[in-house]
C-alpha positions in Angstrom: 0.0 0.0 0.0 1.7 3.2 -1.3 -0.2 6.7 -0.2 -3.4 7.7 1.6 -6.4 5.4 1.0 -9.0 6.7 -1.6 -11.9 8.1 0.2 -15.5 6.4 -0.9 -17.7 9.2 -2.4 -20.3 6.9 -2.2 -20.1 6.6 1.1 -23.3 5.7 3.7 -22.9 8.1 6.9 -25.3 6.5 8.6 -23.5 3.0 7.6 -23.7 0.8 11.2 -20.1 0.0 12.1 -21.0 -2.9 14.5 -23.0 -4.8 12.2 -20.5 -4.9 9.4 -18.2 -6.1 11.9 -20.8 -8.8 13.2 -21.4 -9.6 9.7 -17.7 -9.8 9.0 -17.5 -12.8 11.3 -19.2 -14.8 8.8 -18.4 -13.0 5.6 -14.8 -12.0 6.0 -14.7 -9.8 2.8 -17.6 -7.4 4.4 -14.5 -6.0 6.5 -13.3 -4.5 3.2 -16.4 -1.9 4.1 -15.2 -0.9 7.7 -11.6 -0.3 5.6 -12.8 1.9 2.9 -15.1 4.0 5.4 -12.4 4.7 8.0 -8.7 4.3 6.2 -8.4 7.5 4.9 -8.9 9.2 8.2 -6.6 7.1 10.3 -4.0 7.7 7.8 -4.2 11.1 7.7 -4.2 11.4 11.1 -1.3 8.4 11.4 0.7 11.1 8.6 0.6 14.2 10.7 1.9 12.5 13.5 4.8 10.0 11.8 4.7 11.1 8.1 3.1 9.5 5.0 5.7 6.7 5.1 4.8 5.4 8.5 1.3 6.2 7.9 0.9 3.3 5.0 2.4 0.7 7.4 -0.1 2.0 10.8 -2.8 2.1 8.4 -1.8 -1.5 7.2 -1.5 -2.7 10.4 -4.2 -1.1 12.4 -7.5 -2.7 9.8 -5.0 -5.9 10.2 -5.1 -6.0 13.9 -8.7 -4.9 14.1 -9.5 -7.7 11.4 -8.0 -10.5 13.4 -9.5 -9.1 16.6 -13.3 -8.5 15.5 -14.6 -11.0 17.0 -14.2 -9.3 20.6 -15.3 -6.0 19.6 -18.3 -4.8 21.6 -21.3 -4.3 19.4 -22.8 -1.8 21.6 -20.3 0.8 20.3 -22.1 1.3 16.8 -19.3 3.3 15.6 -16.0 1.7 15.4 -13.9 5.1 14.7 -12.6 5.3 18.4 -11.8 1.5 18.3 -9.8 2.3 15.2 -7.8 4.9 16.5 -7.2 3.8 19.5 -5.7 0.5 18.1 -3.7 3.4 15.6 -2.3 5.3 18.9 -1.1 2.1 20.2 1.0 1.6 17.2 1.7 4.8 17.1 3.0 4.9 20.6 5.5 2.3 19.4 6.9 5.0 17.3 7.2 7.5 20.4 11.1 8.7 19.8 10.8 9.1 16.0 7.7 11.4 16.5 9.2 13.0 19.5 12.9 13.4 17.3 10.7 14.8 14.6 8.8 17.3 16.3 12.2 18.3 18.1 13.7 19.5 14.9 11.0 20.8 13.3 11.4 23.0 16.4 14.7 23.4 16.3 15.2 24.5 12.5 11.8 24.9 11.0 11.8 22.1 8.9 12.4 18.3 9.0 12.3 15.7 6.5 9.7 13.4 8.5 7.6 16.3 9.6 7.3 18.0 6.3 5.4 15.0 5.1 2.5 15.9 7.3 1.1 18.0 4.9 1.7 19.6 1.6 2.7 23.0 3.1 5.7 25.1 1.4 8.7 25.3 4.1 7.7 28.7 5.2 4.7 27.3 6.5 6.1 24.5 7.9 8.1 27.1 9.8 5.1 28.4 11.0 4.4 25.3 12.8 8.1 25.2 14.7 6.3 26.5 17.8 3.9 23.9 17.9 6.0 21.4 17.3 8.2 21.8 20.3 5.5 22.3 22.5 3.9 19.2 21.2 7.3 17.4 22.0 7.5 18.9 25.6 4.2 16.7 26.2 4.3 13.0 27.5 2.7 10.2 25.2 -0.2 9.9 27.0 -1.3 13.7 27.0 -0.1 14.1 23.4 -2.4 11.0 22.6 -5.3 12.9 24.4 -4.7 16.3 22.6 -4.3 15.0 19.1 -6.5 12.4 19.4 -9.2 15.9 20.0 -7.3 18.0 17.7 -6.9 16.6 14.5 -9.3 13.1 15.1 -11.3 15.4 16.1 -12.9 12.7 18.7 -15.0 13.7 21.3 -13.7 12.8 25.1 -15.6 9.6 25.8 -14.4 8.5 22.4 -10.9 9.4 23.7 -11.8 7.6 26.9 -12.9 4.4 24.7 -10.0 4.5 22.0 -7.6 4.6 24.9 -9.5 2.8 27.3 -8.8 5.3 29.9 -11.7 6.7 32.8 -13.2 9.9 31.1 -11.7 12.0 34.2 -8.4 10.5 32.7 -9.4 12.1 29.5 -10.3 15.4 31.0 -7.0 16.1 33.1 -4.6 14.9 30.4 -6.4 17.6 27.9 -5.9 20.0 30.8 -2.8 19.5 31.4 -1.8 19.2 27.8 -4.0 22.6 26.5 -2.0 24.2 29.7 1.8 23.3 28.7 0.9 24.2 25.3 -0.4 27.5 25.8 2.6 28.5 28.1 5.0 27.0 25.7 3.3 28.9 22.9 2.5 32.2 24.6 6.4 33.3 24.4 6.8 32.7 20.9 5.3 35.5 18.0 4.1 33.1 16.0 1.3 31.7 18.5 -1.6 33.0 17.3 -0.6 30.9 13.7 0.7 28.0 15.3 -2.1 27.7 17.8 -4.6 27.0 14.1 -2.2 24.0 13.0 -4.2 22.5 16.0 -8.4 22.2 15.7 -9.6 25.9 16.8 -11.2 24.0 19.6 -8.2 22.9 20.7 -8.2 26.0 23.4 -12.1 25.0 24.8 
């Protein structure tokens, strides 16, 4: 698998996640469905974290872990997007010092082979994002999980709390502390106010 998924424009929003994965148990191939609704999304969001390179393989692995685990998924979650990337922040996790090495020099000299791959952004834009970056890098795993999981998942915090399988209280305090360290490491630098949108502008709620 080379590049991003293709996103389905015929696509059924109100498709039932749990039943394709129910039906799945006896149809194997019906899992192709859950992929083509929900691939696109964890790659991008696997690609802004480790680059587009990484993001085929977490991609790859993430639809082949939640394939071989279906069977224990728990049908009364209807939507399986916070199963999905939950499975895709543990993999990610796994890839905690190239992600934290990558966001260090982005920081450090505005531009980084890994991180540039995020997004197609000219290098003075990718500057831009230097502050974030090394705030972003200041934060342990688990509180960066939380934040980007809201920022750019854009997951709601009892789908953090079930992707991560963490108590919702968990959820709020590690977005607290996480929005907190951010804002003071961004608050000192010019470019905040720029920086602070390569997050979701509800980021700061």
């Amino acid at each position: 698998m080379t590049g991003p998924p293709p996103a389905r424009p015929d696509e059924r929003e109100d498709e039932d996640d749990a039943d394709v994965i129910t039906q799945s148990l006896d149809e194997p191939e019906l899992f192709a469905g859950l992929y083509d609704r929900h691939a696109p999304d964890i790659h991008r969001y696997a690609a802004r974290r480790l680059g587009e390179g990484a993001a085929d393989d977490i991609t790859a692995e993430t639809f082949l872990i939640a394939f071989r685990t279906r069977s224990r998924y728990d049908t009364a979650h209807r939507l399986a997007r916070p199963w999905l990337y939950g499975i895709a922040a543990n993999l990610i996790g796994k890839h905690r010092r190239t992600e934290v090495r990558a966001l260090k020099a982005l920081a450090r000299t505005g531009h980084d082979p890994v991180a540039a791959s995020w997004s197609d952004r000219s290098d003075d834009r990718l500057a831009v994002q230097a502050p974030l970056a090394g705030a972003l890098a200041s934060l342990s795993p688990g509180d960066r999980h939380v934040l980007l999981l809201v920022a750019w998942a854009d997951l709601g915090y009892q789908e953090v709390a079930d992707a991560l399988r963490i108590p919702l209280g968990t959820v709020r305090s590690r977005l607290n502390r996480a929005r907190r360290k951010v804002r003071e490491a961004l608050s000192t630098d010019p470019s905040f106010t720029s920086a602070e949108q390569e997050l979701n502008p509800s980021w700061t709620n």
